[in-house]
N, C-alpha and C positions, 0 to 999 in steps of 0.2 A: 692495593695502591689506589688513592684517590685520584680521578680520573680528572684529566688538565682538560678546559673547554677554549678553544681559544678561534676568537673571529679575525680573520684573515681580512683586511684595508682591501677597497676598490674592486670587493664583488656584488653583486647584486644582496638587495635586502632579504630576498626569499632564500638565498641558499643556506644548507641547512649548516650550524656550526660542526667543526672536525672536532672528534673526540679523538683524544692520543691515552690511551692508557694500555694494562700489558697486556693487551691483545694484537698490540699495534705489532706490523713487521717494517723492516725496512724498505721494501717497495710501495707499501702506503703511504710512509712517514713521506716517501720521495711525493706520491701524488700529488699529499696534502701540499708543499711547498710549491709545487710546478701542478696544477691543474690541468693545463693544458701545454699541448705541443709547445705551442709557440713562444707560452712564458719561460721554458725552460732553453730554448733559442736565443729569446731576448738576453735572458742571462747569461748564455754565455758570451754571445754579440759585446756585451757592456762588458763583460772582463777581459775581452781578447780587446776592443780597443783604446781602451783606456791601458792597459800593457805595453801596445803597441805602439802607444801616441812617443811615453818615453823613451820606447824602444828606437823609432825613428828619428825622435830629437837629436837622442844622442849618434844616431847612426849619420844624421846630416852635419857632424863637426868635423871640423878638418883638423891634420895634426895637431894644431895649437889650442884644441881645446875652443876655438871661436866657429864664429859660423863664415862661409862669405857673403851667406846672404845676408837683406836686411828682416829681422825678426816681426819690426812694428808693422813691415809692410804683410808679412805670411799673416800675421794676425788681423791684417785687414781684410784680405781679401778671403779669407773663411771666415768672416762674420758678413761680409758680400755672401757668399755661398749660402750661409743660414736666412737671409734673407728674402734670397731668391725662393728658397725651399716653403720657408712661413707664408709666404706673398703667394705662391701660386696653390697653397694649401686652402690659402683663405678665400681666394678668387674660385676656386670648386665650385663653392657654394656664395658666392656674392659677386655682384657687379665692380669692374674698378670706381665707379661713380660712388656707390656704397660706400668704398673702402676711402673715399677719401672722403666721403662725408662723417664716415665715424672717426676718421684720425681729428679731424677740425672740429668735431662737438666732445672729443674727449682730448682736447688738445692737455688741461694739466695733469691728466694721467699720465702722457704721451711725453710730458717735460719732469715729472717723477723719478721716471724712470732714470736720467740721466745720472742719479746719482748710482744705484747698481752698478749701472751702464760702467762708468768711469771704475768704480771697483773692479768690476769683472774682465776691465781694458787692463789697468795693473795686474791683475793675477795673471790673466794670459800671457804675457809680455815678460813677466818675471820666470811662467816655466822656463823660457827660453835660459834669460838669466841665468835661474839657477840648475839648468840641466849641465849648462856649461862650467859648474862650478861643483857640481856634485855629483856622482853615477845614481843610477835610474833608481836601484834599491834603498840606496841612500834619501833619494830625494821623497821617493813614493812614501820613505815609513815616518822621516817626520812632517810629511804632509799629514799624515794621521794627528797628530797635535791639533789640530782644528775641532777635533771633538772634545779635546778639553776647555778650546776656547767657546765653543757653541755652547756645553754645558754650563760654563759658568755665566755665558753673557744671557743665556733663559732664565737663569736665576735672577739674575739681576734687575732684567727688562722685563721679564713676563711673569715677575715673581712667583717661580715655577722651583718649590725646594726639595735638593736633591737629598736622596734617600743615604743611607751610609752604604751600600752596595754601590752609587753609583762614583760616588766618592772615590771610593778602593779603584773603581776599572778605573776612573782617570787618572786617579797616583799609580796606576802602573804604567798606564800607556806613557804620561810622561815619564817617569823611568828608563821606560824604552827606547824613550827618545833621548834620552841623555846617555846612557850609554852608548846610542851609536854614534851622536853624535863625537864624544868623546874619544871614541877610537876610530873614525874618520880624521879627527884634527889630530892624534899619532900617530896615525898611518901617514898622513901629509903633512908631518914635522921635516924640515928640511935639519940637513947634518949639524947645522948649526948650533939649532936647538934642541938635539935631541937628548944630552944631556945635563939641560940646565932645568932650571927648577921650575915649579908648577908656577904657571902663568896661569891668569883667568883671560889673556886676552888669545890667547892659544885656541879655545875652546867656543866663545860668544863675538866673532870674527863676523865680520862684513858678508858671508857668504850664511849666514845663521841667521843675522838678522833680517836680511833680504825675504827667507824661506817663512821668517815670521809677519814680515809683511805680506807677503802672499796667503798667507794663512788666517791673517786677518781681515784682508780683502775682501776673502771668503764667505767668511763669516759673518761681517759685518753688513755684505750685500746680501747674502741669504736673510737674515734678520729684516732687514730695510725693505725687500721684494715681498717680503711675510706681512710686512706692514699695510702695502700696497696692494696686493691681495685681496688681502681680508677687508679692505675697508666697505661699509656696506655699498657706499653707491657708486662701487667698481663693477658694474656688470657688462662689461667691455668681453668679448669674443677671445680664446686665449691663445688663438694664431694670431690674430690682431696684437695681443699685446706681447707677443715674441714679435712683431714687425716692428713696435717701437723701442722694445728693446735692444734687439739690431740695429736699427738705424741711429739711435742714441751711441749705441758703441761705433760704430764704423766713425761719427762724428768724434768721438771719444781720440779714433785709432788716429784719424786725418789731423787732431789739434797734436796731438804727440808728435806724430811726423813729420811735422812742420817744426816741433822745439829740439827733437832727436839729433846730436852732432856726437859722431862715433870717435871714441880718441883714438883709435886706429889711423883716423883719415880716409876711411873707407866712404862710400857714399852715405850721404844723410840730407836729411831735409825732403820736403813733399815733390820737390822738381825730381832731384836727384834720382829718387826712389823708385822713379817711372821712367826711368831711361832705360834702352834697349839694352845697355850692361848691366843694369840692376834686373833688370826684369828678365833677364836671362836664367842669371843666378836662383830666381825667386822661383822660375817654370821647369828649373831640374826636378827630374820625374823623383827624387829624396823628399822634395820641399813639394812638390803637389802632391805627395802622398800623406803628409803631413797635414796640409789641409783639408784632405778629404775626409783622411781619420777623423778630423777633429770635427767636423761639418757634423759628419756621421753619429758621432759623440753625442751630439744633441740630438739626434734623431732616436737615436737606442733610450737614452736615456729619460723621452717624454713616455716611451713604450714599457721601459723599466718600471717607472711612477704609475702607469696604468694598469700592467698585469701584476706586477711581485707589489711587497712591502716590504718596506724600511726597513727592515730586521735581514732581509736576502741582500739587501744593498749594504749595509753593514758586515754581513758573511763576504761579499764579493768583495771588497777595500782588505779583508784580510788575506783572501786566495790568490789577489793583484798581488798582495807582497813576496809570498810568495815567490809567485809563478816568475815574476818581474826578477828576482834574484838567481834564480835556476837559469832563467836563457838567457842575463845580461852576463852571467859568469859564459855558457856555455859561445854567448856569439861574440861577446869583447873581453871574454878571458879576464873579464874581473872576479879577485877572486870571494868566497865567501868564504871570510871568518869567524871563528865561536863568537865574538861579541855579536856578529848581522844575526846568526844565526839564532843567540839568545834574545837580542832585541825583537828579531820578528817576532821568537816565540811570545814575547811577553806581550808585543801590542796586539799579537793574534787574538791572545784569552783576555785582555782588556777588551776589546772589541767585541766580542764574542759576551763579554759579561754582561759591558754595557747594554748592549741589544736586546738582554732580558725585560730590562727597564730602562729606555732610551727617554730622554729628555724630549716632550712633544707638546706643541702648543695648536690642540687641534682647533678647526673654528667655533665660533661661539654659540652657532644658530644649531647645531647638530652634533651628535657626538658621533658619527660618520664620518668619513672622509670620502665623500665622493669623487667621480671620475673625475668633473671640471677643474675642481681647483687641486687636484692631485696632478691634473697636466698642466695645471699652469705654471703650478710649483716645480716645473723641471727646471727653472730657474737655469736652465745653462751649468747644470752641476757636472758638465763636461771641464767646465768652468767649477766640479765639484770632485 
């Protein structure tokens, strides 16, 4: 068998490449993936909370399917949280003097950001949305659809052409996503309709497109942050540029919560939002756990981009599916039917395909991917 050489992203340049051929056993195969302790921690860190994030969304609705809290305020004050965490990271190693002499000499960097910034306030904002409008399994697997929009928008932008391998995994994954969606909008056919004839607005409904806006969000801010990045006279500190990334959203979060009026009647608006009845609701230990996870989420996830690559965070979005199906049936008695069950399977080995030859636009000075701009590119893919 001819022997696969394949170099592993974000380890040092002396280490030697892994050979996998048929000598290889399965406790190597495991080495070679998790090198160390801590990379195989990290990994599991990032599937348990990123699991747990929809696990407690949906854990914090109340019978109706709504929340009582207000959502744009949860999403503020955990991008307050990441804030705090990048600021006292950065101040380690620099003076606050420093730290505000490099926000004011890289101030258009600082105002770049705001367009991400504002995508990645939509995405966040819309989990909530659409958690309320779909269960965790449901939501998690056509969140997977973002890799068909990723792959096609590198095609586009970075005129990066995709192979016919990579073609197939994205016509399955969407597949998979259309079949479940399909039988989520049968399962939640009211009596009415349940024996009338095929609708296409049955299927491409208000709660479908939402998930595609979030999904585009996504994408289009992961693309836009790649651009910002990589520009050559971005050599801005990359805790530094998680502070202005934060601070752009949190502003992002504060203009929404000022336009936000809930048709419930429930509290809305930025007064509102901070009153001791809202902020009651917002401090139930449901809804700070919520934010910690999510806090956290960025933190796993710059450690994820540091020790693993792209191809284990591609394994982990498929094990999330999973895992995320088995304990939402087990703790909310949702159940899992052949169609979840075939959908996963299919976006599992789309994903799994894909990551053979995943779509990558690495930078242009090096055909490496080092540490810095691999942590920089954590991109808030909590927010991924």
């Amino acid at each position: 068998m001819t022997k696969l050489n394949i170099l592993l992203p974000n380890r040092d340049l002396n280490d030697d490449n892994i050979e996998m051929g048929s000598n290889s056993n399965p406790m190597s195969s495991l080495k070679n993936l998790f090198p160390t302790k801590i990379s195989f921690f990290v990994f599991i860190a990032y599937m348990a909370l990123f699991i747990n994030q929809g696990l407690l969304v949906t854990a914090s609705k109340n019978k109706d399917n709504k929340f009582n809290y207000n959502p744009i305020t949860v999403v503020l004050l955990t991008e307050l949280l990441k804030l705090i965490f990048s600021s006292v990271a950065y101040l380690k190693n620099n003076s606050l003097q420093i730290m505000w002499e490099e926000i004011g000499k890289n101030y258009k960097i600082f105002l770049k950001y705001f367009i991400p910034s504002f995508l990645y306030c939509l995405y966040n904002n819309l989990t909530f949305v659409n958690l309320s409008s779909y269960d965790p399994t449901t939501y998690f697997l056509l969140l997977q659809f973002r890799v068909v929009v990723t792959g096609v928008v590198f095609q586009i932008l970075f005129s990066k052409r995709l192979s016919k391998m990579q073609w197939i995994s994205l016509l399955l994954l969407t597949a998979g996503c259309i079949i479940k969606q399909i039988s989520y909008s049968k399962t939640n056919k009211t009596s009415d309709t349940l024996d009338s004839d095929f609708n296409l607005n049955e299927y491409v409904n208000s709660s479908l497109i939402l998930i595609l806006v979030q999904v585009f969000s996504s994408c289009f801010a992961g693309v836009y942050n790649e651009y910002i990045l990589k520009e050559k006279d971005n050599n801005v500190d990359m805790m530094l540029q998680n502070v202005f990334m934060y601070i752009d959203s949190i502003i992002c979060n504060v203009l929404l919560l000022c336009l936000y009026v809930p048709k419930d009647g429930t509290s809305g608006g930025l007064v509102e939002a901070f009153t001791y009845e809202s902020l009651s609701k917002v401090f139930y230990y449901k809804v700070v756990l919520i934010m910690v996870n999510n806090a956290a989420i960025g933190i796993v996830t710059s450690f994820f981009l540091k020790n693993l690559n792209s191809i284990l965070k591609t394994f982990a979005s498929a094990l999330e599916l999973m895992f995320t199906g088995v304990l939402a049936w087990i703790i909310f008695d949702i159940p899992l039917d052949s169609a979840t069950i075939i959908a996963i399977g299919i976006v599992s080995f789309a994903t799994w395909l894909y990551s053979k030859n995943p779509v990558q636009n690495p930078p242009q000075n090096t055909g490496y991917t080092s540490v810095a701009p691999t942590d920089k590119n954590k991109t808030h893919l909590n927010n991924v």
